[in-house]
C-alpha positions as CSV (number, residue, x, y, z in Angstrom):
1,X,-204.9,-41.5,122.1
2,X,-204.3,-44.9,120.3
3,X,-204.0,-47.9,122.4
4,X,-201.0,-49.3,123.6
5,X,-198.4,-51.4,121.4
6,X,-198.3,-55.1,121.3
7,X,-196.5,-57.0,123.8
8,X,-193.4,-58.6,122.2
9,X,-190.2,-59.4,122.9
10,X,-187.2,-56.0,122.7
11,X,-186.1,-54.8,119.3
12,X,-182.4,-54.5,118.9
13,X,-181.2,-51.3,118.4
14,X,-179.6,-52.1,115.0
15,X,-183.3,-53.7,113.7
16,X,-181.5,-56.5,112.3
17,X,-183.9,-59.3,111.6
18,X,-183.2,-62.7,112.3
19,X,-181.7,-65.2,109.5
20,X,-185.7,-66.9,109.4
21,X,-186.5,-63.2,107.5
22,X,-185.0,-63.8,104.5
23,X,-186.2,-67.5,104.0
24,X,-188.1,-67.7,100.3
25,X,-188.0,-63.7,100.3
26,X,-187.9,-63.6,96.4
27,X,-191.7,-65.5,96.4
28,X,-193.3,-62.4,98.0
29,X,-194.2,-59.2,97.4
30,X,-192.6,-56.1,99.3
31,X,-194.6,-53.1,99.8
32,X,-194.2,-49.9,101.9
33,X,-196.5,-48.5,104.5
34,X,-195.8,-44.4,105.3
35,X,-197.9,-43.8,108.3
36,X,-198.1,-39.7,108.8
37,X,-199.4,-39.4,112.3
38,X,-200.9,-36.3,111.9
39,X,-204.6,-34.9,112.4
40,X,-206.4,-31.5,112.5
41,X,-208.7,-32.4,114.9
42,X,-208.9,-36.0,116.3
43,X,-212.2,-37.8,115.5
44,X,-214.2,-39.6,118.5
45,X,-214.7,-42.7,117.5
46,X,-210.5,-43.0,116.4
47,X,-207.9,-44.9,118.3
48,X,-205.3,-44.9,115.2
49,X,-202.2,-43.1,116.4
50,X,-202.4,-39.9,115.5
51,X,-201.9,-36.7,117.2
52,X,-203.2,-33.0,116.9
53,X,-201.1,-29.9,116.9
54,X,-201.2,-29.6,120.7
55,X,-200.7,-33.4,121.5
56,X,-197.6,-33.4,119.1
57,X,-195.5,-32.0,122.3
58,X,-192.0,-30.8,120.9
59,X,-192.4,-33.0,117.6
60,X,-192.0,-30.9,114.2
61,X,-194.6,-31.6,111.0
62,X,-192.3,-29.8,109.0
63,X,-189.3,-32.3,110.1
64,X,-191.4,-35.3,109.6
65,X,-190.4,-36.4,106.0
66,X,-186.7,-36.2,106.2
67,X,-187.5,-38.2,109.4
68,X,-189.2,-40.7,107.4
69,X,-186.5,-40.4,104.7
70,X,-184.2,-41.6,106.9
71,X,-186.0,-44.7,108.1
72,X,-186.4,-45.5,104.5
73,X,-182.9,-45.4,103.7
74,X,-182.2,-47.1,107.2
75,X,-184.7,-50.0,106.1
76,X,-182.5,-50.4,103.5
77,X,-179.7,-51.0,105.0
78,X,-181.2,-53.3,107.6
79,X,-182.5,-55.7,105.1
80,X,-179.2,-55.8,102.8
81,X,-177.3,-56.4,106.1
82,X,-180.2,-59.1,106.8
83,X,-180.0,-60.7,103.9
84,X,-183.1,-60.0,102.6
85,X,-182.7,-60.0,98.8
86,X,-183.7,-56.5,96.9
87,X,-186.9,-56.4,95.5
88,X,-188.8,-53.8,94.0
89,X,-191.6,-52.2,95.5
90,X,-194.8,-53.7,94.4
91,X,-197.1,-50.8,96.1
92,X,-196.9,-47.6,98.7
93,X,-199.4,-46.6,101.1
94,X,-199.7,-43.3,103.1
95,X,-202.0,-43.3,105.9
96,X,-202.5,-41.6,108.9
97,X,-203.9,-39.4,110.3
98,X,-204.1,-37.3,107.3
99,X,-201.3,-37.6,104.9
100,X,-202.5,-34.6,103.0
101,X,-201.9,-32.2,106.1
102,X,-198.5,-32.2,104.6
103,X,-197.6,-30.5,101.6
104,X,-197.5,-32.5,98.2
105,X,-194.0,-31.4,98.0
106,X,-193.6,-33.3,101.1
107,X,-194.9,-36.6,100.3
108,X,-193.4,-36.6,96.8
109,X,-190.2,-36.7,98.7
110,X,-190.9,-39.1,101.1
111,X,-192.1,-41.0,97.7
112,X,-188.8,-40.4,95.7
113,X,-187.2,-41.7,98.8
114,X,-188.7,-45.3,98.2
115,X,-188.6,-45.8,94.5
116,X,-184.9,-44.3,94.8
117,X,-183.8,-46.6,97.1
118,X,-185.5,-50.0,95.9
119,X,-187.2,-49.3,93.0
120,X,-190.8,-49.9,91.8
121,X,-192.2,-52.5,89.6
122,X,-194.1,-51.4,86.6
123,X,-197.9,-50.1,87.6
124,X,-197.4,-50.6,90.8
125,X,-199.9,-48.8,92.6
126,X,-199.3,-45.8,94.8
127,X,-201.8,-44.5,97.2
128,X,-202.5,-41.8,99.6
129,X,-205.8,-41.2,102.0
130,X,-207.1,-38.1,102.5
131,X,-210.0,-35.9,103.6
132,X,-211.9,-34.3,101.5
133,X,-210.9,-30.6,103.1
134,X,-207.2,-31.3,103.0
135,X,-207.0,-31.1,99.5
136,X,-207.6,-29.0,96.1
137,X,-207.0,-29.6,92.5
138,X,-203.8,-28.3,91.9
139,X,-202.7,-30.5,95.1
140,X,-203.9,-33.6,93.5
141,X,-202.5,-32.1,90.1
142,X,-199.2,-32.3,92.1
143,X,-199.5,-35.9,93.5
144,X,-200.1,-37.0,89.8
145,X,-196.8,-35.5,89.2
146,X,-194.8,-36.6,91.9
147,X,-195.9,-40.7,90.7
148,X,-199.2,-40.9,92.8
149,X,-201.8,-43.7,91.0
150,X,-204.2,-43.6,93.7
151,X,-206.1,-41.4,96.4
152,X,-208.5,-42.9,98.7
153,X,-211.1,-40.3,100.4
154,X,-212.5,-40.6,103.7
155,X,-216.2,-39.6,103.0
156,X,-217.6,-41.4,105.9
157,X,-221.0,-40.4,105.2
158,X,-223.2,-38.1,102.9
159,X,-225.6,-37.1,106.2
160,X,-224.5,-34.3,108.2
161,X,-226.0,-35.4,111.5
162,X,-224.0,-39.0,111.0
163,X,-220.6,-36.7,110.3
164,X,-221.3,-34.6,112.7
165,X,-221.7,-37.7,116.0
166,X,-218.2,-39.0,114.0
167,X,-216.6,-35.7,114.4
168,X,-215.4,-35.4,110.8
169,X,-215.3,-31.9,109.8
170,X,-215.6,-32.0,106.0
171,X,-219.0,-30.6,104.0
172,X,-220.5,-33.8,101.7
173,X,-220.8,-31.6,99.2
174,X,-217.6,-31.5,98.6
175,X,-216.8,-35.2,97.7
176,X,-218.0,-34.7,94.1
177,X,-215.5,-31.5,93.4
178,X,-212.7,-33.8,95.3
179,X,-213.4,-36.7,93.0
180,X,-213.9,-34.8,89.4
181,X,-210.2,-33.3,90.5
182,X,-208.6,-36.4,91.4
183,X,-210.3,-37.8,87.9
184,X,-209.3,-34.7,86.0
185,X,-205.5,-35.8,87.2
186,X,-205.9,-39.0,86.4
187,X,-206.0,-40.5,89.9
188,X,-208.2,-43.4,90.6
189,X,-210.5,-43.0,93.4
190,X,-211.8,-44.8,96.4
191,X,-214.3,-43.6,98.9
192,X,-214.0,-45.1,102.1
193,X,-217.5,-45.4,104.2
194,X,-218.3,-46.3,107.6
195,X,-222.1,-47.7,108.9
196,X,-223.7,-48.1,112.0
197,X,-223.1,-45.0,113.9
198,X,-225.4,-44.3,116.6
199,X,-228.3,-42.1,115.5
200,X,-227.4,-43.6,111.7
201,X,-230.3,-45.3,109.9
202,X,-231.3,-47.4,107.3
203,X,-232.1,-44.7,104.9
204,X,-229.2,-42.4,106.0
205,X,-227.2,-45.6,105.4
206,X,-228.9,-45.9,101.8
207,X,-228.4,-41.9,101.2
208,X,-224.6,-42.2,101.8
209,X,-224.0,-45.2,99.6
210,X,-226.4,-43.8,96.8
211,X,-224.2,-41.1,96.9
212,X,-220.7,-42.5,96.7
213,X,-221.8,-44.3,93.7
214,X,-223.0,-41.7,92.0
215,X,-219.0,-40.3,92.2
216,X,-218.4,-43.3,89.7
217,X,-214.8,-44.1,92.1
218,X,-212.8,-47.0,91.4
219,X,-213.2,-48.6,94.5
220,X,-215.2,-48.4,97.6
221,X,-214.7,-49.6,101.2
222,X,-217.6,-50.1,104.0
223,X,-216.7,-50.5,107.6
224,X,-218.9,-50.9,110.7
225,X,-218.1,-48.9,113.6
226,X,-216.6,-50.5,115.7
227,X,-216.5,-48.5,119.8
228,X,-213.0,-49.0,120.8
229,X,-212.0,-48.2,124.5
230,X,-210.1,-45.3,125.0
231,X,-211.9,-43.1,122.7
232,X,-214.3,-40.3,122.9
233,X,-217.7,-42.6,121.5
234,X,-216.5,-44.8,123.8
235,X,-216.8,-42.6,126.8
236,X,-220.2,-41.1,125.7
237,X,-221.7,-44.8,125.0
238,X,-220.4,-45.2,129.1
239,X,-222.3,-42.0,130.0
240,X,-225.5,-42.7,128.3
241,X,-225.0,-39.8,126.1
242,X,-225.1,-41.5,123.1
243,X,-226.5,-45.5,122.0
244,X,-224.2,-48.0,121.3
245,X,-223.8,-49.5,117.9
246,X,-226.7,-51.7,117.1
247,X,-225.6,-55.6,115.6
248,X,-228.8,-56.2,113.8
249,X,-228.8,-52.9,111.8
250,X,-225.4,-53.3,111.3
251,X,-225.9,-56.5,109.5
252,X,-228.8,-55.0,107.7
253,X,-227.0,-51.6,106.8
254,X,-223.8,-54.5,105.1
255,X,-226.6,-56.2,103.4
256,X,-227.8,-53.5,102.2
257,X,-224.3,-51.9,101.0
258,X,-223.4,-55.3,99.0
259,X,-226.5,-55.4,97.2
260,X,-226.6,-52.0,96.4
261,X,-222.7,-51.7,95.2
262,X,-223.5,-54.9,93.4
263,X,-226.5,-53.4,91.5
264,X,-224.3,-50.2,90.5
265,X,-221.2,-53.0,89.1
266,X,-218.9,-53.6,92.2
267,X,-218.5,-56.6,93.3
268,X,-216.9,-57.4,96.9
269,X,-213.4,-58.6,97.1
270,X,-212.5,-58.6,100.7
271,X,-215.5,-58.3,103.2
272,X,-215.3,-55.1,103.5
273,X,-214.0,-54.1,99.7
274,X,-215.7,-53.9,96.7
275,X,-214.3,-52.8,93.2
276,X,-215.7,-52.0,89.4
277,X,-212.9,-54.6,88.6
278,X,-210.2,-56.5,89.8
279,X,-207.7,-54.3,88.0
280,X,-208.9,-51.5,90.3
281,X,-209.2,-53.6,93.5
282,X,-206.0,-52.4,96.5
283,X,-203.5,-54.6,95.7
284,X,-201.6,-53.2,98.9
285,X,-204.3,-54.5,101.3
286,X,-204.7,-57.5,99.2
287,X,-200.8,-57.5,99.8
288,X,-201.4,-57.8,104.1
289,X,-204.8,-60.4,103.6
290,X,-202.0,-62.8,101.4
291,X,-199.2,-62.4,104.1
292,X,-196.5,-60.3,101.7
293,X,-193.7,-58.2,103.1
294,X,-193.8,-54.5,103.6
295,X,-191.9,-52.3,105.9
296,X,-194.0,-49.9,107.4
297,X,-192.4,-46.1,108.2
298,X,-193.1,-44.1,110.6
299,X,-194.5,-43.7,114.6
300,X,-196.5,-46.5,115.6
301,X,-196.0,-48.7,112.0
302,X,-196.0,-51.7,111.5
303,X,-193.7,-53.9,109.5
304,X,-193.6,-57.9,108.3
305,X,-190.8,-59.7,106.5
306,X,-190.7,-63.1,106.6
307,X,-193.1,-64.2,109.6
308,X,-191.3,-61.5,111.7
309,X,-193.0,-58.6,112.7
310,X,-192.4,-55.5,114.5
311,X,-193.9,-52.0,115.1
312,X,-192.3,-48.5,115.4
313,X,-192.2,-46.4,119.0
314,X,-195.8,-44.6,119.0
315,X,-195.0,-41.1,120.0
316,X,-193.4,-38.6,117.2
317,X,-191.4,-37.0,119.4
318,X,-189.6,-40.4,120.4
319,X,-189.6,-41.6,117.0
320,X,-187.5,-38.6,116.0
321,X,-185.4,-38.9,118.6
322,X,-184.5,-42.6,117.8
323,X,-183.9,-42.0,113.9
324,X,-181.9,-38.3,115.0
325,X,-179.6,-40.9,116.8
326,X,-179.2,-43.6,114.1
327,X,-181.3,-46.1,115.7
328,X,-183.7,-48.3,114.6
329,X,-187.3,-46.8,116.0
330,X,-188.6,-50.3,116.7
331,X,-190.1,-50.7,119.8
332,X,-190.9,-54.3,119.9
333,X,-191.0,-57.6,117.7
334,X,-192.4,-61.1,117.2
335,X,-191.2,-63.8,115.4
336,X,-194.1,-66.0,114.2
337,X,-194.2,-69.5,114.7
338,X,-195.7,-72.0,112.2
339,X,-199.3,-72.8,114.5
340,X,-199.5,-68.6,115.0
341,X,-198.8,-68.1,110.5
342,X,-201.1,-70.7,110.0
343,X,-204.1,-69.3,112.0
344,X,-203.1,-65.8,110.6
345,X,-203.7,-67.0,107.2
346,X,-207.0,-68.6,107.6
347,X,-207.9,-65.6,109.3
348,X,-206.5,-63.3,106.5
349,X,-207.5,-65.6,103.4
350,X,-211.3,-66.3,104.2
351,X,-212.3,-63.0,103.6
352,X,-211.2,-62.4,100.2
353,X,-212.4,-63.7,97.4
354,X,-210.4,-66.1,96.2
355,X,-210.6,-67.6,99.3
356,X,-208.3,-70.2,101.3
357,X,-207.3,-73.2,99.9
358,X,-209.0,-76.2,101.4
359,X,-205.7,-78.6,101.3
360,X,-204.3,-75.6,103.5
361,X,-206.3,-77.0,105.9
362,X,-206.1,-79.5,108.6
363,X,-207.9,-82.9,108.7
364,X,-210.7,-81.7,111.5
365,X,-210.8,-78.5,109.5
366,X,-211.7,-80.3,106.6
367,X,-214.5,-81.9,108.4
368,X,-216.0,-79.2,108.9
369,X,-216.1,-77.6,105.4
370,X,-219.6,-79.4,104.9
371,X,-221.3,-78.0,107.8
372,X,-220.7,-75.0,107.0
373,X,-222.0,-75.3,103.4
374,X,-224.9,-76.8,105.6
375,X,-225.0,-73.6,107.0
376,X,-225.0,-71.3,104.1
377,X,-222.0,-69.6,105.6
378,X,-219.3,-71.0,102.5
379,X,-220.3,-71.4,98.9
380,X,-220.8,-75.3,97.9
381,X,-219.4,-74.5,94.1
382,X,-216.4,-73.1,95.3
383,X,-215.8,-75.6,98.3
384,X,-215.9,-78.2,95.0
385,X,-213.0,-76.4,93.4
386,X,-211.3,-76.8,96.8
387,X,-211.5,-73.3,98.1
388,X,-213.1,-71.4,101.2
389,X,-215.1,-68.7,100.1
390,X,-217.5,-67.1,102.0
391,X,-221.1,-66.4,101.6
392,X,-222.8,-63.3,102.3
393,X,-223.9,-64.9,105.3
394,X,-220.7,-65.7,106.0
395,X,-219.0,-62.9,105.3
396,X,-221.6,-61.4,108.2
397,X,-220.5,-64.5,110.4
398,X,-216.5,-64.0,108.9
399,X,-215.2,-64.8,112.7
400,X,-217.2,-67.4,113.3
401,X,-215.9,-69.3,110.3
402,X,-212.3,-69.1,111.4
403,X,-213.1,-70.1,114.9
404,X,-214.6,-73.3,113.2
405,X,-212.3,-73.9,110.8
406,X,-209.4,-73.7,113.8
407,X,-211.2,-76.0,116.2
């Protein structure tokens, strides 16, 4: 099961956000987050919140999108009684769990929902994750149809044995058919990737990423595994059943994926993001790294307008319970003060590409700019056109840049 929810101060039952919300609204950017909490079998190495059939305990799939309707069009009415001005939607996310465990006819609805009640701007992007087994062509043919731009594949790996210690159930072979469907619907595609699982090496590492490119997608994203308590890998690594992630080949296995993407024509946007170009980059993650708005639906989301953030009750069964009633499904919130924004942003900004603005930063912080261009861990040029951008070393040593940079 996912970990527990932040620590923050009660929700009213209403959601009203404080007056602070709507401050400079009109200079952002508000997106929506659909989180479908739903899995066919629950990988080992996942803490998201998601549940299987037999942990959903009462809790419908076939109720959930007029669920999520409702907090959409109760969203709405929060933020009007707010006063948070309207703004059209600049992108929507599905994630999960596995958004595709739904029917299309589902998430078109919970789609029409959102561009019914606020609108979205012209090409704004619309994306959906799935696996590679939860979908076919006429599915994706359907998506297309219902205003979907976007579908971003969990491939993982190409190696069986690597798939097979992360518990995902999905054949590689099937990533090419899923991409020439998405393409032959006119989706754009990006293959998500994870490196450094134990038993994972270098040239299962190279196998996986010379086959993702040789999909052509859009977009690609590369993340090491990371053990987090509570999970099944975390358990085995405690029992000696299986090693623990190893840092040195984990920084060898990024090298390795930055040169090779760069070689095939993507270049890295976010440490962790690479893209064919920026018109194809994710403008709603980009959206969370640059501190925009977006109301997130569903169990266990999360939501930020205006330096206030909250997150959704985790379990399905009590989020239906709290919108069957009316009621906001926040569990908690956190208003953000200036010190706590500040630190989020360098946090946030450093690891994209355009980088964080040095006159953002503090005197001491300043200082320290040319050590670390003494270090090789942020680019000289750059730091001369007043911006932080990281190196590749630095984008290996992203969190020890920040911590220097907030001494």
């Amino acid at each position: 099961m996912a970990g527990a929810l932040p620590i923050g101060e009660p929700a009213p039952l209403d959601g009203l956000l404080p007056a602070t919300a709507a401050e400079d609204a009109a200079s952002r950017n508000f997106g929506v987050y659909v989180h479908v909490p739903f899995c066919r079998v629950r990988c080992g190495y996942c803490d998201f919140n998601t549940y299987t059939n037999e942990e959903l305990g009462g809790a419908k799939r076939t109720d959930y999108a007029s669920q999520a309707v409702a907090e959409i069009a109760l969203a709405n009415t929060v933020l009007e009684r707010s006063g948070v001005p309207a703004r059209d939607v600049s992108t929507v996310f599905f994630g999960g769990g596995t958004p595709t465990l739904l029917p299309a006819s589902d998430l078109a609805a919970m789609l029409t929902a959102v561009t019914e009640t606020w609108g979205l701007k012209p090409g704004s992007e619309v994306t959906t994750e799935a696996n590679p087994d939860s979908v076919d062509a006429d599915y994706l043919l359907a998506l297309r149809d219902a205003g979907f731009t976007r579908v971003s594949f969990g491939m993982q790996s190409a190696v069986p044995h690597v798939l097979a210690t992360l518990e995902r159930t999905h054949d590689p072979a099937r990533i090419p058919l899923v991409v020439q469907w998405a393409r032959a619907a006119g989706l754009e595609v990006s293959l998500d990737l994870i490196y450094g699982t134990p038993g994972e090496s270098l040239d299962d590492w190279t196998a996986s990423l010379d086959s993702a490119i040789a999909q052509t997608p859009d977009h690609v994203s590369a993340y090491a595994l990371i053990v987090e308590e509570g999970t099944k890998l975390a358990a085995q690594i405690r029992r000696g059943e299986v090693a623990r992630p190893d840092d040195d080949l984990q920084a060898e296995m990024y090298e390795l994926a930055d040169a090779t993407l760069g070689r095939a024509g993507y270049d890295w946007y976010e440490v962790s993001n690479w893209a064919r170009s920026p018109q194809v980059r994710s403008d709603h993650n980009l959206a969370y790294w640059l501190g925009h708005d977006w109301w997130g639906v569903g169990p266990g989301a999360h939501s930020h307008v205006g330096g206030v953030r909250w997150w959704n009750v985790k379990h399905p069964v009590a989020y239906a319970d709290r919108i069957t009633a009316g009621l906001s499904p926040a569990a908690g919130r956190e208003s953000l003060d200036a010190q706590t924004r500040h630190v989020e942003s360098v946090l946030l900004r450093t690891r994209i590409r355009e980088g964080l603005p040095i006159d953002e930063l503090g005197a001491s912080a300043r200082q320290a700019v040319a050590a670390l261009i003494a270090d090789e861990l942020v680019d000289a040029r750059e730091a001369l056109s007043g911006r932080i951008v990281l190196t590749l070393r630095g984008r290996l040593l992203a969190d020890a840049v920040v911590r220097r940079l907030l001494d």
